[in-house]
N, C-alpha and C positions, 0 to 999 in steps of 0.2 A: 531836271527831274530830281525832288528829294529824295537823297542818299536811302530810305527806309523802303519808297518804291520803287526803284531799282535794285534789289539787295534780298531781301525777304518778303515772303506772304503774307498777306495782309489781313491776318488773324482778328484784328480787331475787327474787321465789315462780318464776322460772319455770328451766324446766332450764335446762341450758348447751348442748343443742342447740337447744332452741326459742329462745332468745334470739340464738345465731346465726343461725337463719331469719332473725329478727326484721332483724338486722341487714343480712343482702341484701334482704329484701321492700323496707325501706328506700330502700335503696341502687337498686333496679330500677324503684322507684316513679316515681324521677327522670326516668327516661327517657320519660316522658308530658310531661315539660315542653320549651318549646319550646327549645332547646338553639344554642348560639354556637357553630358546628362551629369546627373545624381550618381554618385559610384555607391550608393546603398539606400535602399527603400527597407524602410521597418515599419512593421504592422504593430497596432496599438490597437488594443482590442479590450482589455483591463479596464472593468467601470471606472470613474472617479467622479463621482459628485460634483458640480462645477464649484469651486472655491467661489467665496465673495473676493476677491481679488480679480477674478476671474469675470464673474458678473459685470464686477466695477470698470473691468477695461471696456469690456462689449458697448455700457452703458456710456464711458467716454468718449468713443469713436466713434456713439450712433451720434450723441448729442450733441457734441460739437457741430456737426455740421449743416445743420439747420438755425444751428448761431452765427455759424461764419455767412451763412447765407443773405441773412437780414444785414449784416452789418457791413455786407458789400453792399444790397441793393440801398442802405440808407448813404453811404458816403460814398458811391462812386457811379458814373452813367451807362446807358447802352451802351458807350464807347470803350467804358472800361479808364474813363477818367475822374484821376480822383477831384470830388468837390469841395475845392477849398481855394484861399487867396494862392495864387502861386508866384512866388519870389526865390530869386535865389540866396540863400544863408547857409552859415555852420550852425547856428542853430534851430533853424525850419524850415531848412532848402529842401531840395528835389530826392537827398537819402533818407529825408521821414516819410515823402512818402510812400516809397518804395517799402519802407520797415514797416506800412503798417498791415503788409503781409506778412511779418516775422512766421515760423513754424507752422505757415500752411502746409510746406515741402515738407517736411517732416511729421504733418498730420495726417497726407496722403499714402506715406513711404511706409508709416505703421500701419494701417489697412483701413483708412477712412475712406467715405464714399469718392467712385471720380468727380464726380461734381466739384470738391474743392481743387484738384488740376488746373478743370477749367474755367475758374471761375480764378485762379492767380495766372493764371496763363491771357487771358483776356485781360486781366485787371494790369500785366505787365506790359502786353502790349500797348493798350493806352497811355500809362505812364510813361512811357516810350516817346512816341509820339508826340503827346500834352509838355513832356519839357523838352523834345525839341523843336517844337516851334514857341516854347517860352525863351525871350530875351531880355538879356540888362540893357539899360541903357548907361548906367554909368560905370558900373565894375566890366573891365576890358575883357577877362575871360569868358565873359557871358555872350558879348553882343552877338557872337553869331551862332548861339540857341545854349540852353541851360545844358544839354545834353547834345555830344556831336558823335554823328556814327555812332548812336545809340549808348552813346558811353559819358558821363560826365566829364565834363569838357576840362576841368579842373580841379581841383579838392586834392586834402590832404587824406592819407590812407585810415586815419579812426573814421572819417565819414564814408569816405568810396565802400572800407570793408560793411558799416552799416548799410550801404544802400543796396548792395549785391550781396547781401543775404540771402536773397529769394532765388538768385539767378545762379548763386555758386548752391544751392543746395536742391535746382528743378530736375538737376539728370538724377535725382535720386528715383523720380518717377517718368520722364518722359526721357529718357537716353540717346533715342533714338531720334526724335523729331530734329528734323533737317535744320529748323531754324536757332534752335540751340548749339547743336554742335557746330555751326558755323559764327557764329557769334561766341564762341565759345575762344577758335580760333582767331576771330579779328583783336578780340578785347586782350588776349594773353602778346598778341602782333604788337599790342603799343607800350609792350614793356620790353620786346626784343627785338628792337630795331626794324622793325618789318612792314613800320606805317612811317614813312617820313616824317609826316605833319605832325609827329609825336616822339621827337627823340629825346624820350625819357630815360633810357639806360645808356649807361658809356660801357661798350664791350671789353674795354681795355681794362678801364679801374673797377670793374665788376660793382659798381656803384650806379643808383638810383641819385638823377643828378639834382634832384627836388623833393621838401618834406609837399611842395601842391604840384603836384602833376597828373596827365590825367590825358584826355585821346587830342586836348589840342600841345601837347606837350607840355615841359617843366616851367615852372616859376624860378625865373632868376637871377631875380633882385629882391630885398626885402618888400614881403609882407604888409600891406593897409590896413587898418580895420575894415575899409572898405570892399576889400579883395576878400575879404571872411564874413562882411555883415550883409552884402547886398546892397541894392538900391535904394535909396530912401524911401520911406513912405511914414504914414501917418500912424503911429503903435496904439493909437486910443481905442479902445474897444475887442482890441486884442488880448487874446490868455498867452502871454509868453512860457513858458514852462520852465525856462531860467530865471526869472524873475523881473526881467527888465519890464517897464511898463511906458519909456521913450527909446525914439531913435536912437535919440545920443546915448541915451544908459546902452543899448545894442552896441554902439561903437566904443563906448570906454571899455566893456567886456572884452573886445579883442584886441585894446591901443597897444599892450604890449607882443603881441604875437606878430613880429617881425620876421625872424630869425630864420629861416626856410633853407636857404641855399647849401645844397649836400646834403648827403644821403641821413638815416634816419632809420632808428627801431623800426619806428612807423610802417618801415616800408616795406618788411618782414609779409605784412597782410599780403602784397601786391604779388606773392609766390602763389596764393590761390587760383590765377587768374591762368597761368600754362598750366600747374597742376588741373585745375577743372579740363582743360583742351587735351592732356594727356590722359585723364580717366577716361573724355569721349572717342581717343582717336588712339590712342597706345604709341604716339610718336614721339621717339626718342628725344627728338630736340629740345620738346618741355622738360623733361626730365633732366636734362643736360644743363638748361639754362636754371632751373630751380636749384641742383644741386652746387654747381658752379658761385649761383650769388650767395646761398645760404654757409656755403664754405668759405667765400670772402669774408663772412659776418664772423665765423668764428678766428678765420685769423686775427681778426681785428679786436675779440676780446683777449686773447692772448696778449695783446698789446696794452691792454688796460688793467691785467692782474686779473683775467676772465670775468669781469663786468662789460655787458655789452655797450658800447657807446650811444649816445644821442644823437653824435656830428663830427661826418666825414668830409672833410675840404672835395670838392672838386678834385683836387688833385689826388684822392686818393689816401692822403694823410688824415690818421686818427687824432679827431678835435682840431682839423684844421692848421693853418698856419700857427696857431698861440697853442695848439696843441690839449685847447680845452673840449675833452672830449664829453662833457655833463651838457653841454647849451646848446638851445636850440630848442621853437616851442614843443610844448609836449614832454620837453628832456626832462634827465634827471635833474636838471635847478633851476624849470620850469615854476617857479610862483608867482602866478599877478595878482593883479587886484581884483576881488568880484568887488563891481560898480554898485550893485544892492547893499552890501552891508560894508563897503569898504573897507575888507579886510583882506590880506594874500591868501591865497590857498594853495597847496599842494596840487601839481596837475601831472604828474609825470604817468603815463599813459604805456607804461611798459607792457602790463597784461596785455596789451592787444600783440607783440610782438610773439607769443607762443607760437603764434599761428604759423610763422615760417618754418620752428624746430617741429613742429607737429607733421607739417607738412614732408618737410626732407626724410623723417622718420619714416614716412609713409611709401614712398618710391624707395628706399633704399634698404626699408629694414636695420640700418645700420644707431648701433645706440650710440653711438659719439654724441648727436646731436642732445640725448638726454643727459650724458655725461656734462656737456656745457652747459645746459639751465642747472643743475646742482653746483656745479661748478661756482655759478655763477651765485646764488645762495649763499652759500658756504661762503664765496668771499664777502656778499654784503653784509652779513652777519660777525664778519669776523672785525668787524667796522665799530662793534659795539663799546661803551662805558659803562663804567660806574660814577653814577649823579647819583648825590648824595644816598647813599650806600644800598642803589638796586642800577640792575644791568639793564642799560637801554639799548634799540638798535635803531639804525638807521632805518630810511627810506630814502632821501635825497640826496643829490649831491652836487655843491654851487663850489663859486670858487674861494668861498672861506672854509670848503670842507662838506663832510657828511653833517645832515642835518634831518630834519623831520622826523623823530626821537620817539619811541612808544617802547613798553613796554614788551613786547612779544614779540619773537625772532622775525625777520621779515620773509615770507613764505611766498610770496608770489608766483603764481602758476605752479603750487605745490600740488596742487590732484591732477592736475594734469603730468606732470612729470612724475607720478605714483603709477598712475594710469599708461604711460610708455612704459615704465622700468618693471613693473610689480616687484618691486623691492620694497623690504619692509624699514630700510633706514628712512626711505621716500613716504613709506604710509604713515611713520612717527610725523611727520612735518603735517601732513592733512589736518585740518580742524576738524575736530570730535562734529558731524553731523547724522542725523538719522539712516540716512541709506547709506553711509560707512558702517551704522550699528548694524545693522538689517543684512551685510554681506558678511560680516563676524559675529552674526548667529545671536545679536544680542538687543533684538530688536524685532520679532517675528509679528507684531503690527503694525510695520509700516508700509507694508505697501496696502492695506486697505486704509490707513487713513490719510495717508497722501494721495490716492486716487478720489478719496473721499473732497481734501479741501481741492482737488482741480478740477473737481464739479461743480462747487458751491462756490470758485471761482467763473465757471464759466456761467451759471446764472446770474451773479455779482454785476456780469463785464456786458452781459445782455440787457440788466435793469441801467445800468451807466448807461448804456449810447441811446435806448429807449426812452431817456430823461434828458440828454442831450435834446434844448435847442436853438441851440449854434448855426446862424446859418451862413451861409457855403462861406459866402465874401468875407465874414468875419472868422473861421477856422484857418490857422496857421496850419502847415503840413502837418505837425506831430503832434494834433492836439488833439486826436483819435486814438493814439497807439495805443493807450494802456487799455482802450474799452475794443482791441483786438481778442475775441474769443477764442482765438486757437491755442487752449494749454495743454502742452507738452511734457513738462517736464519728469512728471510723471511715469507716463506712460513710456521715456526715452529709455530710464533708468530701469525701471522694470523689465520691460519687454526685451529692452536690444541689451542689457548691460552696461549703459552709451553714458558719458558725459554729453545732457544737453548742451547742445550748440547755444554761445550765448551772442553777443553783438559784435565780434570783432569780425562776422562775417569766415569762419574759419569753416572748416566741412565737417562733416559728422564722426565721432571718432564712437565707434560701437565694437564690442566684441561679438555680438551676432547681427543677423536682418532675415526678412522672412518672404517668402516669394508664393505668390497663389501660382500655379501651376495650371489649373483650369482656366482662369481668366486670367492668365498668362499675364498680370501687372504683379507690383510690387504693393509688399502688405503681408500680414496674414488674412488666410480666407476670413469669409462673413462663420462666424460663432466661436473661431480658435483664439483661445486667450495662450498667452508666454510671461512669465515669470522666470528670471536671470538672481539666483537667491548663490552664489557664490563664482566668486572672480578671483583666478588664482595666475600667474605666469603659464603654467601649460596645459591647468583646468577649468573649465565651465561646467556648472550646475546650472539647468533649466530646466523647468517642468511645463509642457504641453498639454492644455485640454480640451476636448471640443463639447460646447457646451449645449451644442443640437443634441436631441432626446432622439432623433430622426432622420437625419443626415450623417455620411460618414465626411470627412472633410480630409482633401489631402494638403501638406505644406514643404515647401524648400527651405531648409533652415542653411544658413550661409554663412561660415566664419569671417568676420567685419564688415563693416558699411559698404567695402567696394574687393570684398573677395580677398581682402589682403592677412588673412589668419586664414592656416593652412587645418586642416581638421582629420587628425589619425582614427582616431577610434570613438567610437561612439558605445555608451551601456546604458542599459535602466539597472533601476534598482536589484533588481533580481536577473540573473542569467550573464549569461557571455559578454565578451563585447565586441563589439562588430565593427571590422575595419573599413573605412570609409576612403583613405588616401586623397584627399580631392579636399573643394574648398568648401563641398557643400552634400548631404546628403537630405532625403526625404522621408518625409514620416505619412505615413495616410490613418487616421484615427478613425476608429470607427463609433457609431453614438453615442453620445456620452464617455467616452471612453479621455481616458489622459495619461502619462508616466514624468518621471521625471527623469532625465537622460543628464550622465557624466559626459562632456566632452573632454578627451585629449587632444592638446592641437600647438601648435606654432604658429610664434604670433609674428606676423609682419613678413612672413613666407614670400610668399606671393607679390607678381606683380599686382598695383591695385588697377581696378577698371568699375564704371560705372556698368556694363553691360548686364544686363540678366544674366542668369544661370543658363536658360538655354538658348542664348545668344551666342555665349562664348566659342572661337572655335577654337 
C-alpha cells in the first residue's frame, strides 16, 4: 500500500466544499479545549472615520482572492495537480511547484477568505501525491518517486527551504488539522535520527552529514550535473527562467557544483523543520535538537574569527581536512560559470542561513545568537581596502583570499538582525527603504501607496496568466510563479509589523497577529483594518479600526506570530493604561469606531507555539 494511503486522509478525493467544512469543524473543535483567555477586553467606542489605508487593506484581502482563485483553476486540476511537464531539477523541479503557492498562508493568516486554506491545502495534497508517483529514470535519487514519505527525496537546503514554504507557514492557519501536525513530526524525524532510511544528522558531530539530503538520506560522494539537472529531455520549446535554452546548456550550469560532502550554512534552513513540530506539539526534543545544532554552528564560527563556515568534514573539523573552510557549492568561493553568457558569478547563498539564528532566537529568547550574525558582519567588513584611494568590502572568500569587492559595507541579513536586536547601531546598517521611513515618522504616505502598487500588482499578475497560453506539456514548474496573485508584502508590514517571509522558506517573524474570536480562525474579522506605524524594543504603536458603519466587530491582538512577545500594558491615546500580563489581549469596536493603542511588552518572553489564543492551556 502507498506510504500516503496508509498514513493520512485522503484530502485530495474530497470536494472543495467539503474540505472547507473540514477546515472549520477543525478549527470549532478547538473550542472544547480548555482555552488561555484574553487577560483584558477594551471597549472602543471613539468614532474614526475609516482611513484610506484602511479601505486599502479591506480592498486587498477581498481582492485577492477571487485572483488566487482563477489562477488555481487555470493551472492545477480537480486533483489539485499542478498542470505542467514534471521533471526533476534545481531549476524547475518539484520546490517550484510547490512555490507557486508562496504567501497563500500568510494571505489566509491576515484575514483573507477560507477559501484560499482550502484551495492550498488541496492544491498541497495533490502535489504531494503528483510527485510521488513522479520518477527519474536516470538521476538515482529519483527513481523511487520525486518525493518519498511525502518529503523530497533529496535536494540541497536553498530548494527544500523553497519548496516547504507553504507547509512551514500552513499552522499559521490550520494548527490543528491532524495531518499537519503529523507530518510536521515525520519531516523534522529525518533530521534526528528517527527515520533510518534517512540518516542525515550525525548526533555526535552535531553536523548535517550533506549540503543534498533529504527523506531518502545524505549525498556522499561528489555531486553531477546530473544529480542537480534531472533526466534528459528535449529544452526546445521550453521558457527556462535561467536562461538555458539546451539540455547541455541545463548541465554546464551545474558542472561545477560537485562539492556536497559535510555539513553547510545551507543547512541552518533544515532547523525549520523540528521548530514547525515544536510550534504544533511543544516537545521538548525540537527544541533540544534546534538548539543543540544551532550551537554547534556557532562554536564553529569562533573557529573562523566569527565568520560562519561553508564546510564542515564529516569528521567534524572546520573546512575539513585542508581546513578550507570557504568551499563547497553555494560557499563563500562559490563562483561558476553561467553557461549563457559565459562568465563566473558570485553565488554564495549565505542570506538563506538567517533562518537557523532566527529560529534559535525564537525558542530561546536568548540574543547570543544575534550577537553572532553582527559578529559576523563586523568581521567581514573588517576585511576591507583601499583600491585606488576608496574603501572596498568583501563578499567572498576563495583560497587566494577575500574577494567580490563593492563599494558599501557588506550588510547581509542586516534587518533581520535590527529586527531581533532593536538596536540602533543594527538600524544604522539597514538600507534607507520606505517602511524604515514610515516607522521613523518620515514618511506618512506609505502605507497607502504601497498598498496602492499591491493592488495594481495583483491585476498586473491576473492580466499575465489570462494572456498566458502555455500549454500544460510545454510549462516548466516555475514558469507560473511570478503571475502567483497572492501579494503580501504589504499588508505583512503594515498589519502584523512583520518582516515578510521571503524564499529561504523561514517562518513568519511578526511583532503582532490578529485572531477573529467569533469565527474562531486566524485573521482579523471581516471590516477591521491594523496599522503597526512604530517598532520599538519594549514599544508597539497600532491603530485599530472597524470600518462597518453597522457592525461592532470583536479582535484578539497577540504579541508575535506564535505568542512569542510577552504584552504588559496596553493605552490609547487618551486615558490610563491597562494591564494586560498575558500574550495577548482583546479589543471589540464598535461601528465605525477605531484608537490607536501603545503596547508595552517583552519580546521573545514566551514559549512560542502555533496554537490559538483559546487553544492554549
Amino acid at each position: 500500500m502507498p506510504y500516503a494511503d496508509s498514513v493520512v486522509p485522503r484530502l485530495i478525493s474530497l470536494p472543495m466544499k467539503l474540505l472547507r467544512r473540514l477546515i472549520l469543524a477543525v478549527s470549532f473543535a478547538a473550542m472544547a479545549v480548555a482555552a488561555e483567555p484574553a487577560s483584558a477586553v477594551i471597549e472602543v467606542s471613539s468614532p474614526m472615520a475609516a482611513p484610506e489605508w484602511a479601505k486599502l487593506e479591506r480592498r486587498l484581502l477581498a481582492e485577492t482572492v477571487p485572483a488566487c482563485r482563477e489562477f488555481y483553476t487555470k493551472y492545477y486540476d480537480a486533483r489539485g495537480r499542478l498542470q505542467c511537464f514534471v521533471r526533476w531539477g534545481a531549476n524547475d523541479g518539484p520546490d517550484d511547484a510547490f512555490e507557486n503557492f508562496n504567501r497563500w498562508p500568510e494571505l489566509h493568516a491576515l484575514g483573507a477568505s477560507d477559501e484560499i486554506t482550502a484551495l492550498f491545502l488541496k492544491g498541497w495534497e495533490g502535489m504531494l501525491q503528483q510527485y510521488g508517483e513522479a520518477k527519474t529514470t536516470d538521476v538515482p535519487a529519483g527513481r523511487g518517486g520525486m518525493y518519498v514519505k511525502e518529503f523530497s527525496a533529496q535536494s540541497d537546503w536553498m530548494h527544500h527551504g523553497e519548496g516547504l514554504q507553504l507547509f512551514n507557514r500552513m499552522g499559521l492557519s490550520v494548527p490543528t488539522l491532524p495531518i499537519y501536525v503529523e507530518r510536521a513530526r515525520r519531516f523534522a524525524g529525518f533530521y534526528m535520527g528517527e527515520d533510518p532510511a534517512a540518516p542525515n544528522y550525525d548526533p555526535e558531530k552535531r553536523l548535517i552529514r550533506s549540503l543534498q539530503n533529504g527523506s531518502v538520506g545524505p549525498m556522499l560522494r561528489p555531486a553531477t550535473a546530473l544529480d542537480w539537472v534531472g533526466d534528459p529531455f528535449d529544452a526546445r520549446g521550453f521558457v527556462a527562467l535561467h536562461g538555458e535554452s539546451t539540455y547541455a546548456q541545463f548541465l554546464e550550469h551545474y558542472r561545477e557544483y560537485t562539492e556536497v560532502v559535510g555539513d553547510h550554512f545551507l543547512n541552518l534552513v533544515a532547523t525549520t523543520l523540528p521548530l514547525t513540530a515544536y510550534l504544533a506539539t511543544g516537545e521538548q526534543k525540537y527544541k533540544q535538537w534546534l538548539v543543540g545544532y544551532m550551537d554547534a554552528w556557532l562554536e564553529r564560527m569562533r573557529a573562523t574569527g566569527g565568520v560562519i563556515p561553508s564546510h564542515v568534514g564529516l569528521d567534524g573539523k572546520v573546512g575539513g581536512a585542508d581546513g578550507k573552510w570557504w568551499r563547497g557549492a553555494y560557499g563563500w568561493g562559490f563562483s561558476p560559470v553561467n553557461p549563457v553568457n559565459g562568465k563566473r558569478e558570485n553565488r554564495n547563498r549565505i542570506p538563506r542561513a538567517t533562518v537557523g539564528f532566527n529560529n534559535a532566537l525564537l525558542v530561546t529568547g536568548d540574543q547570543k545568537y544575534a550577537d553572532a550574525w553582527r559578529a559576523m558582519i563586523i568581521a567581514v567588513n573588517s576585511q576591507a581596502l583601499m583600491q585606488e584611494g576608496k574603501t572596498e568590502f568583501p563578499t567572498m572568500r576563495g583560497d587566494d583570499g577575500w574577494y567580490g569587492w563593492q563599494s558599501k559595507p557588506w550588510n547581509v541579513g542586516a534587518t533581520e538582525l535590527w529586527y531581533w536586536s532593536m538596536r540602533a547601531d543594527d538600524l544604522a546598517r539597514v538600507e534607507a527603504n520606505p517602511w524604515m521611513a514610515f516607522l521613523q515618522g518620515r514618511d506618512a504616505a506609505y502605507p497607502e501607496t504601497a498598498l496602492q502598487k499591491d493592488l495594481e500588482a495583483v491585476a498586473k499578475k491576473v492580466a499575465a496568466f489570462r494572456a498566458d497560453t502555455t500549454p500544460p506539456e510545454k510549462r516548466l514548474a516555475d514558469n507560473m510563479m511570478d503571475f502567483n496573485p497572492a501579494v503580501t508584502d504589504a499588508l505583512v508590514r503594515l498589519m502584523l509589523g512583520a518582516i515578510p517571509p521571503s524564499r529561504e522558506g523561514g517562518l513568519l517573524n511578526a511583532r503582532l497577529r490578529y485572531f477573529d474570536p467569533v469565527r474562531r480562525r486566524a485573521g482579523v474579522p471581516e471590516d477591521v483594518a491594523a496599522l503597526v506605524s512604530e517598532l520599538a524594543d519594549t514599544r508597539t504603536v497600532v491603530t485599530l479600526v472597524n470600518t462597518s458603519a453597522t457592525e461592532a466587530r470583536s479582535v484578539v491582538v497577540q504579541g508575535g506570530a506564535y505568542g512569542e512577545h510577552w504584552i504588559e500594558t496596553v493605552a490609547q491615546e487618551t486615558g490610563p493604561a491597562t494591564r494586560v500580563a498575558a500574550r495577548q489581549f482583546a479589543v471589540r469596536l464598535a461601528p465605525g469606531a477605531g484608537a490607536k493603542f501603545t503596547l508595552v511588552m517583552r519580546r521573545y518572553a514566551q514559549a512560542p507555539t502555533v496554537a490559538f489564543p483559546w487553544d492554549r492551556r
